[in-house]
PyMOL Python script that loads the backbone (N, CA, C, O; Angstrom):
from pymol import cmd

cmd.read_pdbstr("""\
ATOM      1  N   UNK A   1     115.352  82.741 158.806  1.00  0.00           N
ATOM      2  CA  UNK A   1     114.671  82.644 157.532  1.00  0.00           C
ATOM      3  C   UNK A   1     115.617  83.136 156.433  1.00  0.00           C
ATOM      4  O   UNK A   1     116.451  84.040 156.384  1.00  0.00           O
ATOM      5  N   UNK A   2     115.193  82.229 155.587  1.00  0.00           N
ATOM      6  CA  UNK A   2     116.511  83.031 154.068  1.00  0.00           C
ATOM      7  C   UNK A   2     116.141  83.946 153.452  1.00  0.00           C
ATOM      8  O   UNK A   2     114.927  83.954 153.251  1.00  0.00           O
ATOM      9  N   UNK A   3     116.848  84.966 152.947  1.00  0.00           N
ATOM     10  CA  UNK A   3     116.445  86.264 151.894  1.00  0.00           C
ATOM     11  C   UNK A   3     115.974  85.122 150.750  1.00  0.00           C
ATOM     12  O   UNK A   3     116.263  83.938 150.577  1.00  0.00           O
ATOM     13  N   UNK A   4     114.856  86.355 149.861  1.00  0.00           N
ATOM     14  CA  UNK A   4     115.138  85.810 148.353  1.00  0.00           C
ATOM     15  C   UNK A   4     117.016  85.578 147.561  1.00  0.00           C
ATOM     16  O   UNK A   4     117.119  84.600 146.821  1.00  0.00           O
ATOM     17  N   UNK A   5     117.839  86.133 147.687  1.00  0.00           N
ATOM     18  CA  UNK A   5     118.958  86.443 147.188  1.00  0.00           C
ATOM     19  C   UNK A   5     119.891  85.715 147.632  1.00  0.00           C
ATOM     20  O   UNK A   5     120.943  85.607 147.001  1.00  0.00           O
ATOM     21  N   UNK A   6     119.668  85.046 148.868  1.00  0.00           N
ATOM     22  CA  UNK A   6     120.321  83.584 149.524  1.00  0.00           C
ATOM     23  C   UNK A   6     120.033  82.805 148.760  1.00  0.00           C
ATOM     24  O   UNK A   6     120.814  82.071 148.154  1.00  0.00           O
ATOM     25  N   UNK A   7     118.538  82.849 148.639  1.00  0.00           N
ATOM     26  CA  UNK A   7     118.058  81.010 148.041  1.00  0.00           C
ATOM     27  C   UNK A   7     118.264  81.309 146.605  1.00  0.00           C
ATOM     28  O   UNK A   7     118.178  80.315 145.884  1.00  0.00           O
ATOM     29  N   UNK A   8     118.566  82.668 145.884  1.00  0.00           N
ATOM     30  CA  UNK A   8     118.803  82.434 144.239  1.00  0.00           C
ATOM     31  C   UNK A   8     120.582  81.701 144.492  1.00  0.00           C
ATOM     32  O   UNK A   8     121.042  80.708 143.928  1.00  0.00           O
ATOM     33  N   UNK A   9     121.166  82.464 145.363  1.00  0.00           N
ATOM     34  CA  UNK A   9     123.019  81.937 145.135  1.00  0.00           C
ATOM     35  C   UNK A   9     122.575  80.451 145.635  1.00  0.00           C
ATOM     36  O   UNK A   9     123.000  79.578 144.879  1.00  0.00           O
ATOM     37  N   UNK A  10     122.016  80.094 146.447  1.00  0.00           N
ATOM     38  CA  UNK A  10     121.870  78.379 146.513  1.00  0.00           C
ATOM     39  C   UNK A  10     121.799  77.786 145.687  1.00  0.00           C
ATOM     40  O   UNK A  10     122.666  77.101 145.145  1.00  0.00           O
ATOM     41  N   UNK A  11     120.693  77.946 145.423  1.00  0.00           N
ATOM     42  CA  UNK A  11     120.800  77.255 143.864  1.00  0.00           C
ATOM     43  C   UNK A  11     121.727  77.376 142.457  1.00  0.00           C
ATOM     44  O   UNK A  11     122.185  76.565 141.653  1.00  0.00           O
ATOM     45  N   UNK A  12     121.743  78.745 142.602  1.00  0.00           N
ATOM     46  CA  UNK A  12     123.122  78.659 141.654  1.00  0.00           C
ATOM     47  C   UNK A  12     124.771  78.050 142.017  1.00  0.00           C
ATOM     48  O   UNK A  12     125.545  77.503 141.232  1.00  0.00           O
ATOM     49  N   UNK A  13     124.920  78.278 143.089  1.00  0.00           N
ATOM     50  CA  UNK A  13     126.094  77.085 143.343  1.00  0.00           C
ATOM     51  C   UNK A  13     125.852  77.276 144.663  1.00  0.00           C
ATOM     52  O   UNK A  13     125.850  78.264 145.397  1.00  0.00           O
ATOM     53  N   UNK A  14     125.569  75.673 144.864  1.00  0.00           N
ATOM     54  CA  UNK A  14     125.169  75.105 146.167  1.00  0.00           C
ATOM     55  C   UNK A  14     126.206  74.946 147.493  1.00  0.00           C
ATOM     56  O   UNK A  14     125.999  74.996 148.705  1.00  0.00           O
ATOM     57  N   UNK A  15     127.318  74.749 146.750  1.00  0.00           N
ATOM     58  CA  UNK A  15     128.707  74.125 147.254  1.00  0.00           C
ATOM     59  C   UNK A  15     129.165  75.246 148.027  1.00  0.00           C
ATOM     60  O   UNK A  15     129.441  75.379 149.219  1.00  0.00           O
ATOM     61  N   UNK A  16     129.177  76.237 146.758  1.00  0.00           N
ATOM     62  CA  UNK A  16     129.722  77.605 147.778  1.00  0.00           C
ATOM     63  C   UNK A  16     128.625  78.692 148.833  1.00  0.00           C
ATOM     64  O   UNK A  16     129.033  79.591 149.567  1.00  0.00           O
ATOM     65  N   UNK A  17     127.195  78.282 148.629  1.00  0.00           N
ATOM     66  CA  UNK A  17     125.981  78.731 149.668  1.00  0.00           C
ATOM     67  C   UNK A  17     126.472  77.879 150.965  1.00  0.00           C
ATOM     68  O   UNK A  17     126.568  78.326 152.108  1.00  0.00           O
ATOM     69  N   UNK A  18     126.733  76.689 150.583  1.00  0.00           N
ATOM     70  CA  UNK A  18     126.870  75.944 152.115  1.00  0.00           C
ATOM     71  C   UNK A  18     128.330  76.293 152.731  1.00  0.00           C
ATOM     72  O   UNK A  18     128.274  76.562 153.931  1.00  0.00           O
ATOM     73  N   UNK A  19     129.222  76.327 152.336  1.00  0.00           N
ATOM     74  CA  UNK A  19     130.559  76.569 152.602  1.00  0.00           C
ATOM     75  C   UNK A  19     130.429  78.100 153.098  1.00  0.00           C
ATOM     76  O   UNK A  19     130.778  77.861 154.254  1.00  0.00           O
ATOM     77  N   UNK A  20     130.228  79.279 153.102  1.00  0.00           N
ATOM     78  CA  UNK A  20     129.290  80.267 153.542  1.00  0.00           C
ATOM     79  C   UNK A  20     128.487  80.197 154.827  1.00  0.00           C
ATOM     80  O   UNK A  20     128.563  80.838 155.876  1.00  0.00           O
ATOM     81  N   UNK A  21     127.692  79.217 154.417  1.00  0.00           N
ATOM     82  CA  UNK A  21     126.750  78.991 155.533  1.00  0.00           C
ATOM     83  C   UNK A  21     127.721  78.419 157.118  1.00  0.00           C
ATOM     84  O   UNK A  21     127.781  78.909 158.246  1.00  0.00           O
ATOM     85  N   UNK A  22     128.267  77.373 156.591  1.00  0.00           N
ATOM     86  CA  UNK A  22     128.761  76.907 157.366  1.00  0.00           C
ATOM     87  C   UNK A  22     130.013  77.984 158.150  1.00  0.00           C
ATOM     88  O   UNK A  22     130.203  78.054 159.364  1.00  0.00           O
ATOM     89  N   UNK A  23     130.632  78.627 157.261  1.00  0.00           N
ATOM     90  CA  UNK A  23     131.692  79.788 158.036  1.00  0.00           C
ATOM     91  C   UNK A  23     130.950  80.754 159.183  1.00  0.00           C
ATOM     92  O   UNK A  23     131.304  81.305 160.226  1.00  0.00           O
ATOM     93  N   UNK A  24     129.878  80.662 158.501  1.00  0.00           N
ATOM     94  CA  UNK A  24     129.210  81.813 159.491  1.00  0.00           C
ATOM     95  C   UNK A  24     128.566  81.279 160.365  1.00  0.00           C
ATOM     96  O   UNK A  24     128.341  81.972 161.357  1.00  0.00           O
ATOM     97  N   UNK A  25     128.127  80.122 160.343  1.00  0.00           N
ATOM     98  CA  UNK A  25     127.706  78.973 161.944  1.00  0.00           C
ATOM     99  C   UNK A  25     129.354  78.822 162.669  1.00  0.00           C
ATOM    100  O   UNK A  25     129.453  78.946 163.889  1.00  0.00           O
ATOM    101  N   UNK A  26     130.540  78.564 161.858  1.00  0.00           N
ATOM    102  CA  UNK A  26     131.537  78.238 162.608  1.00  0.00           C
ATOM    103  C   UNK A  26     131.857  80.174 163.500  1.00  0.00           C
ATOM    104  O   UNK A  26     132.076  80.287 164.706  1.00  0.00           O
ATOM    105  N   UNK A  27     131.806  81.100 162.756  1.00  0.00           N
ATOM    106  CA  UNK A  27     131.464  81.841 163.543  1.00  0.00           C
ATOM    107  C   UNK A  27     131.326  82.274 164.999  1.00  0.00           C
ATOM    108  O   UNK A  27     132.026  82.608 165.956  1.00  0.00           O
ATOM    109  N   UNK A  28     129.099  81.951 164.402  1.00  0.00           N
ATOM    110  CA  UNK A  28     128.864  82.408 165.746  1.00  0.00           C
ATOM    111  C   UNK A  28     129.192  81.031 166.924  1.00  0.00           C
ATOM    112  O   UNK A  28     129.148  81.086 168.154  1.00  0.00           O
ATOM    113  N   UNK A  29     129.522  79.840 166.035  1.00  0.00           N
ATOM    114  CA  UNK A  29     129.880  79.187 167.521  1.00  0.00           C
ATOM    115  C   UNK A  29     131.403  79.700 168.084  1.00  0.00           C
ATOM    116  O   UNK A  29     131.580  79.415 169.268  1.00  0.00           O
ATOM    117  N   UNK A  30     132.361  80.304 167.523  1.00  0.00           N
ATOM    118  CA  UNK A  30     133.464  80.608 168.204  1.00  0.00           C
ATOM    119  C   UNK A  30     133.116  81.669 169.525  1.00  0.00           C
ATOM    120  O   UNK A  30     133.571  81.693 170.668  1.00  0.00           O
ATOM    121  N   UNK A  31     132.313  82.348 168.977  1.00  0.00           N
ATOM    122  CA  UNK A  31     132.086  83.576 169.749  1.00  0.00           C
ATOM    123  C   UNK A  31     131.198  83.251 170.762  1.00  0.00           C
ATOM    124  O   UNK A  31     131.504  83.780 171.832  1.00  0.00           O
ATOM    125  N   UNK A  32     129.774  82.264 170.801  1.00  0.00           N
ATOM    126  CA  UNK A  32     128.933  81.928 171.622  1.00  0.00           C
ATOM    127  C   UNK A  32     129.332  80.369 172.727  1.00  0.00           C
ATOM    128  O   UNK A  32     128.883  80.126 173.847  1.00  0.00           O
ATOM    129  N   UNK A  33     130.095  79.726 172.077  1.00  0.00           N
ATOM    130  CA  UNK A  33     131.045  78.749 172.871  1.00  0.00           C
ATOM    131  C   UNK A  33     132.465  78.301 172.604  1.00  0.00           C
ATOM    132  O   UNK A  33     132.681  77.186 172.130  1.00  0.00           O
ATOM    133  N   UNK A  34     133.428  79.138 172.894  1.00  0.00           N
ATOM    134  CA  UNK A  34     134.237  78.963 172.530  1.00  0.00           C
ATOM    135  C   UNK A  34     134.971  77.899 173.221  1.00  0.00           C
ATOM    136  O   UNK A  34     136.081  78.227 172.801  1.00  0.00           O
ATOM    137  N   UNK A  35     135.206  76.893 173.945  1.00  0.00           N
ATOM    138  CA  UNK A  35     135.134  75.751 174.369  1.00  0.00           C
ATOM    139  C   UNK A  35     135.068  74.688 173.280  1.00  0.00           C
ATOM    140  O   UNK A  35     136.029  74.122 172.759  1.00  0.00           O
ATOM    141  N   UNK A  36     133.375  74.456 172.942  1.00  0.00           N
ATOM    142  CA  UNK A  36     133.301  73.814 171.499  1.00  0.00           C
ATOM    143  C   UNK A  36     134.040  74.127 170.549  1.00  0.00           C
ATOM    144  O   UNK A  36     134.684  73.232 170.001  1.00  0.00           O
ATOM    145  N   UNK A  37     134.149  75.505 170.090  1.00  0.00           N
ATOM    146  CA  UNK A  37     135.226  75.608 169.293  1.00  0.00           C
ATOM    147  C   UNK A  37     136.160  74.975 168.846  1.00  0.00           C
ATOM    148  O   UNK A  37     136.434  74.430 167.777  1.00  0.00           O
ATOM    149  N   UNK A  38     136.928  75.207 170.443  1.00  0.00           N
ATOM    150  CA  UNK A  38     138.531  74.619 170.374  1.00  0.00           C
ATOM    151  C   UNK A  38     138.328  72.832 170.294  1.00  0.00           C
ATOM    152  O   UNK A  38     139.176  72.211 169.654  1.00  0.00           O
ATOM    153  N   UNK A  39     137.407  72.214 170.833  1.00  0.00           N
ATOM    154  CA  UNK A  39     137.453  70.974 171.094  1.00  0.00           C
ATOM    155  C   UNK A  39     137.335  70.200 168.999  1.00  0.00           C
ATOM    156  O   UNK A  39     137.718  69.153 168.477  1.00  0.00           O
ATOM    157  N   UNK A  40     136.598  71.467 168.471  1.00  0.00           N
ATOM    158  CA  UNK A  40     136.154  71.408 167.452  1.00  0.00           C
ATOM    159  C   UNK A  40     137.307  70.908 166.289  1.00  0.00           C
ATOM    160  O   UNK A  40     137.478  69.999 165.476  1.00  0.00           O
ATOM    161  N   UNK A  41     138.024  72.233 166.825  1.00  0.00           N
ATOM    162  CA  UNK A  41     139.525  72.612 166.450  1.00  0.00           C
ATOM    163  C   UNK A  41     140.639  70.853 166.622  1.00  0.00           C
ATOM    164  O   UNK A  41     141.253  70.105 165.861  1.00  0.00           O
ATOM    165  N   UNK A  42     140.385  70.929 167.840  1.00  0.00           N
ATOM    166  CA  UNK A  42     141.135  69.488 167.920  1.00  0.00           C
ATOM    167  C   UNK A  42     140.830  68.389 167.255  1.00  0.00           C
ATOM    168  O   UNK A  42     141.659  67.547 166.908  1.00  0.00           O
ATOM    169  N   UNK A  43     139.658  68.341 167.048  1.00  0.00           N
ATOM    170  CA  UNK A  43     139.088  67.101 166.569  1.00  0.00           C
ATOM    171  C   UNK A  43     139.730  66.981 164.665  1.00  0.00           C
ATOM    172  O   UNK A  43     139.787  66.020 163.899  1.00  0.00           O
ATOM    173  N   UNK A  44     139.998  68.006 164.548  1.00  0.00           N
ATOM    174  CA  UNK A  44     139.993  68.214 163.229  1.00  0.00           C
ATOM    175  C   UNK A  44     141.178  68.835 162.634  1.00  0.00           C
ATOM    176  O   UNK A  44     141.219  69.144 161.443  1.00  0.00           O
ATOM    177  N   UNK A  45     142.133  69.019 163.445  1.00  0.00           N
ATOM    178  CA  UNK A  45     143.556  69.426 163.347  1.00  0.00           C
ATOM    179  C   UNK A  45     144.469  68.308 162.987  1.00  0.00           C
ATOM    180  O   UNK A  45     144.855  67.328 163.624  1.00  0.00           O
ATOM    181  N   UNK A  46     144.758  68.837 161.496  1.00  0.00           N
ATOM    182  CA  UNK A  46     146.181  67.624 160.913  1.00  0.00           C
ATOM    183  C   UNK A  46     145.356  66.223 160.732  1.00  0.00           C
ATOM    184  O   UNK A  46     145.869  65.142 161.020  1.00  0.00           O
ATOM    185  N   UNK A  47     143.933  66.360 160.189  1.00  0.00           N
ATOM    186  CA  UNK A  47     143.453  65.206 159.618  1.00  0.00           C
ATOM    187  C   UNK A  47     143.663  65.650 158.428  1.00  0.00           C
ATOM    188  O   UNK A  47     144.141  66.710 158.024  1.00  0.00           O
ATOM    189  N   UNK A  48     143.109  64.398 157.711  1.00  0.00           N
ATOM    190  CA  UNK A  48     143.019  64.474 156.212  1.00  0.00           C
ATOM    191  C   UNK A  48     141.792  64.653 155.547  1.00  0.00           C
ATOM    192  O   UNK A  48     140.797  64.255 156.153  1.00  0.00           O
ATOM    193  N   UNK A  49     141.606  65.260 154.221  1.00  0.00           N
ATOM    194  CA  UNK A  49     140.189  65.237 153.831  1.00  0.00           C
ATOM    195  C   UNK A  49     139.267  64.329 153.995  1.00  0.00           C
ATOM    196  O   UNK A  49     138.107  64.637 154.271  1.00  0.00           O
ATOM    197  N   UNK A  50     139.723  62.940 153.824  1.00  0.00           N
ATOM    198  CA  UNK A  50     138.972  61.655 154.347  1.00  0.00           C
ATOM    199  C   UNK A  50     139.084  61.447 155.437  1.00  0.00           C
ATOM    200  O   UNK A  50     138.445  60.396 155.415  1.00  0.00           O
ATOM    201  N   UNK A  51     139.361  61.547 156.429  1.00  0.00           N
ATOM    202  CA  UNK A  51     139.667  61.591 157.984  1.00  0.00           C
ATOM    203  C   UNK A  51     138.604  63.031 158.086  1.00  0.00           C
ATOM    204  O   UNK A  51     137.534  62.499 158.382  1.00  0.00           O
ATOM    205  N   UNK A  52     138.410  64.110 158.026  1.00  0.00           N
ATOM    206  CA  UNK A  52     137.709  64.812 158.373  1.00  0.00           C
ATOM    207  C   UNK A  52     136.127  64.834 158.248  1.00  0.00           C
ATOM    208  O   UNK A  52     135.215  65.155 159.009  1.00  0.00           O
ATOM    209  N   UNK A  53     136.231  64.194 156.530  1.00  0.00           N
ATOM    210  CA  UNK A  53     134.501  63.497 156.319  1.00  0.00           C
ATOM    211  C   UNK A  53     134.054  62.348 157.066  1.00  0.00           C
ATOM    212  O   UNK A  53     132.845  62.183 157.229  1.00  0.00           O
ATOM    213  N   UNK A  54     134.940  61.490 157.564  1.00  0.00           N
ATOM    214  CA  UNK A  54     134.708  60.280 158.757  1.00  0.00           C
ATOM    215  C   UNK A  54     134.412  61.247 159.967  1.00  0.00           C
ATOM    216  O   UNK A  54     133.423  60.769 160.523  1.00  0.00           O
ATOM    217  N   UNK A  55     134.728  62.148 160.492  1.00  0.00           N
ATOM    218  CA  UNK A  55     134.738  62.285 161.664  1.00  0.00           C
ATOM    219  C   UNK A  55     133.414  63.105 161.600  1.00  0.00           C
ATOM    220  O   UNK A  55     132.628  62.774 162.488  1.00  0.00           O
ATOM    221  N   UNK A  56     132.984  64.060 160.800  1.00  0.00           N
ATOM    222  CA  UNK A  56     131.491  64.563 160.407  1.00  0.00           C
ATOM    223  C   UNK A  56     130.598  63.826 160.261  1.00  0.00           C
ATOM    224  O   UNK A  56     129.529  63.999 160.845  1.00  0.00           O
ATOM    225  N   UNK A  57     130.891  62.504 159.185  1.00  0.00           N
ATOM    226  CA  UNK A  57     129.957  61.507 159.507  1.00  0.00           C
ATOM    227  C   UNK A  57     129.420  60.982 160.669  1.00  0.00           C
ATOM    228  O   UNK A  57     128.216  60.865 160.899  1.00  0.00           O
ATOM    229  N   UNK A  58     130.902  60.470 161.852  1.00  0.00           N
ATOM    230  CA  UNK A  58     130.133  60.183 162.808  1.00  0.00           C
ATOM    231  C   UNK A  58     129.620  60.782 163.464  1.00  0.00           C
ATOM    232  O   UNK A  58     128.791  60.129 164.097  1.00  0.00           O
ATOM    233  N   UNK A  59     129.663  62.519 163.881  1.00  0.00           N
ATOM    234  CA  UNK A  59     129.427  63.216 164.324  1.00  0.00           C
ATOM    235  C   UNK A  59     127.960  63.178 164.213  1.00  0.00           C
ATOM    236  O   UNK A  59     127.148  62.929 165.104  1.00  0.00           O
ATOM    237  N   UNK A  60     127.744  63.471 162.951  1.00  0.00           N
ATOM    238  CA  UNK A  60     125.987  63.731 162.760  1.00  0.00           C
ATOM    239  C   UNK A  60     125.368  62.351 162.776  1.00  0.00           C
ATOM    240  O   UNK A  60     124.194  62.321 163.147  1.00  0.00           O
ATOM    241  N   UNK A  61     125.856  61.362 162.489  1.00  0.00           N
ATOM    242  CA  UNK A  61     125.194  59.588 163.166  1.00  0.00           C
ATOM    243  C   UNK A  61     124.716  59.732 164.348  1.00  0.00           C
ATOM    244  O   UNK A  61     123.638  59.302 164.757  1.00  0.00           O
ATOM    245  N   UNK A  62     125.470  60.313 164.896  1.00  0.00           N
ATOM    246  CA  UNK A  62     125.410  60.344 166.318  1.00  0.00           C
ATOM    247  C   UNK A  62     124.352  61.218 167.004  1.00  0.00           C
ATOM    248  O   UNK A  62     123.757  60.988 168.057  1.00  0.00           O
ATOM    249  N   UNK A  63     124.223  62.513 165.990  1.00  0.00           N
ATOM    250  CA  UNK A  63     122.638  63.370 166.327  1.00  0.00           C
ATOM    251  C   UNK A  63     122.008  62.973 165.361  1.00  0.00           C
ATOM    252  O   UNK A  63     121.364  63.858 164.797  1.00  0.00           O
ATOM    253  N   UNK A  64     121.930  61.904 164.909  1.00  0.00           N
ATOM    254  CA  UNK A  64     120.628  61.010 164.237  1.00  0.00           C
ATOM    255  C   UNK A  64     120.552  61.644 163.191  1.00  0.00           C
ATOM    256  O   UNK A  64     119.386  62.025 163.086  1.00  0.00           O
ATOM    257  N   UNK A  65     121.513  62.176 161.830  1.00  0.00           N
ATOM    258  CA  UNK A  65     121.498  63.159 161.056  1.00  0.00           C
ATOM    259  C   UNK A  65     122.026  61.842 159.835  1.00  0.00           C
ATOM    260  O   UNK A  65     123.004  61.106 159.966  1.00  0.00           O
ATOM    261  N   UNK A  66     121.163  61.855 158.825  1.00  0.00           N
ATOM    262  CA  UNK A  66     122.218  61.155 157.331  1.00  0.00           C
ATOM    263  C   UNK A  66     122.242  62.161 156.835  1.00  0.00           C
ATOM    264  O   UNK A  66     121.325  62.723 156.236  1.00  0.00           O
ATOM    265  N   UNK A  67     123.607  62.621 157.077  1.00  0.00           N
ATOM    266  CA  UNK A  67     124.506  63.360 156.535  1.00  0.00           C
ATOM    267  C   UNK A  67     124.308  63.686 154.967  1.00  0.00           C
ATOM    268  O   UNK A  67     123.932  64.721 154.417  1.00  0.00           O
ATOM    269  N   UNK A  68     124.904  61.760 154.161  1.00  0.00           N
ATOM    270  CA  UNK A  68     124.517  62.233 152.885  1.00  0.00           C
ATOM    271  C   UNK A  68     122.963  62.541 152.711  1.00  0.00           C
ATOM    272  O   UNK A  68     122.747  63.694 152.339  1.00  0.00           O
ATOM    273  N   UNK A  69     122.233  62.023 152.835  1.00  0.00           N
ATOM    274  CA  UNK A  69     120.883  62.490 152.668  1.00  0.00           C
ATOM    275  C   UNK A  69     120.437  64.145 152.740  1.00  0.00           C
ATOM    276  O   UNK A  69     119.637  64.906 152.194  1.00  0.00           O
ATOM    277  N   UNK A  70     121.099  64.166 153.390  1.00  0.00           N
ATOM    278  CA  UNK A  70     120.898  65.933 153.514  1.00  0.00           C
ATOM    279  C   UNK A  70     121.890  66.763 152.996  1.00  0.00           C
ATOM    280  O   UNK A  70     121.969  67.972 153.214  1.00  0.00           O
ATOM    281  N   UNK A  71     122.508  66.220 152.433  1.00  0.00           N
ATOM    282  CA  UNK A  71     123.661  67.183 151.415  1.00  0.00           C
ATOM    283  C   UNK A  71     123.254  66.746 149.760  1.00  0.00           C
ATOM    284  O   UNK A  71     123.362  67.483 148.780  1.00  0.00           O
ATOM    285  N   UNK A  72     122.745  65.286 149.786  1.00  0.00           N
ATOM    286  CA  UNK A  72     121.635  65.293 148.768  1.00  0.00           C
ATOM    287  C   UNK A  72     120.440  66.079 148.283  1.00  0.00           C
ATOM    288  O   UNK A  72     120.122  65.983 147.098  1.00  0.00           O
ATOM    289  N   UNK A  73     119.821  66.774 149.026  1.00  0.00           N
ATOM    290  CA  UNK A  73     118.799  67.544 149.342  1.00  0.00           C
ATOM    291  C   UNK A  73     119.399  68.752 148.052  1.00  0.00           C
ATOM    292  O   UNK A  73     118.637  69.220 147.206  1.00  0.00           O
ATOM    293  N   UNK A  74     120.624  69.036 148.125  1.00  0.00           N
ATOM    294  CA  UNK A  74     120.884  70.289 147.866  1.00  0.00           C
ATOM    295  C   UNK A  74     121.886  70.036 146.400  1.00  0.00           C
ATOM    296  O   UNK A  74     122.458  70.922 145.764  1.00  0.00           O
ATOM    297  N   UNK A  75     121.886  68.793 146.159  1.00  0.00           N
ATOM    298  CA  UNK A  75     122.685  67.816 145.166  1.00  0.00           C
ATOM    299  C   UNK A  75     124.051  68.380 144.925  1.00  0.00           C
ATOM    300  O   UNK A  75     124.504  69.101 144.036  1.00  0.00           O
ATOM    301  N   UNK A  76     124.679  67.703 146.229  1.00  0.00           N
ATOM    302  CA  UNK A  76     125.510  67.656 146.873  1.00  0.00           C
ATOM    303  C   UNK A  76     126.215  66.107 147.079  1.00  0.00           C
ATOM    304  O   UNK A  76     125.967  65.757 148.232  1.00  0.00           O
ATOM    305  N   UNK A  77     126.779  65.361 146.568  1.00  0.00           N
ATOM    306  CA  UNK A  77     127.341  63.791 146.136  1.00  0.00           C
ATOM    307  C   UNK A  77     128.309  63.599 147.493  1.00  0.00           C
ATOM    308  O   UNK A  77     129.470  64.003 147.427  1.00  0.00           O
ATOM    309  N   UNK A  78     127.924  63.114 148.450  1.00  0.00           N
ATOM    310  CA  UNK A  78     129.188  62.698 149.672  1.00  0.00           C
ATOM    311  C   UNK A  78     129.823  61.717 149.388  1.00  0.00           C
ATOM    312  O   UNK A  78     130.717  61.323 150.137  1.00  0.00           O
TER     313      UNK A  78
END
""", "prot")
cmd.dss("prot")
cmd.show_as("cartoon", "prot")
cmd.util.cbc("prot")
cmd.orient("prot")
C-alpha cells in the first residue's frame, strides 16, 4: 500500500516516483532471484535506448500488459 507522501511525489513528478519504484523492485528482485536478475542483466546489456523499450515492450505483451496504457495512467507518453 502507498504512504500519503508517495502518492503526493507521484504526482508531483511521476517520471522520477516510477524510476524509484522501479529501482527498488529491481532490488528486491536481485536479492530474491538472482538468476532473473542476471538473465535480466543480459537481456539488456549494450542495447540502446530504443532497443531496450522494444525489449520491455515485448516483455509485458507477453504478460498481457499495454505497457503504454499503463504508463499513460500516470501521463507518462511511450
Amino acid at each position: 500500500m502507498i504512504n500519503p507522501f508517495q502518492a503526493m511525489q507521484a504526482f508531483n513528478n511521476p517520471s522520477q516516483f516510477l524510476g524509484q519504484q522501479l529501482q527498488n523492485r529491481m532490488n528486491q528482485m536481485k536479492q530474491q532471484n538472482p538468476q532473473a536478475f542476471q538473465k535480466m542483466q543480459e537481456m539488456t546489456s549494450g542495447k540502446s535506448e530504443s532497443e531496450m523499450k522494444q525489449t520491455c515492450m515485448n516483455l509485458a505483451q507477453q504478460q498481457g500488459i499495454d505497457l503504454k496504457s499503463f504508463a499513460s495512467k500516470f501521463g507518462i507518453n511511450i
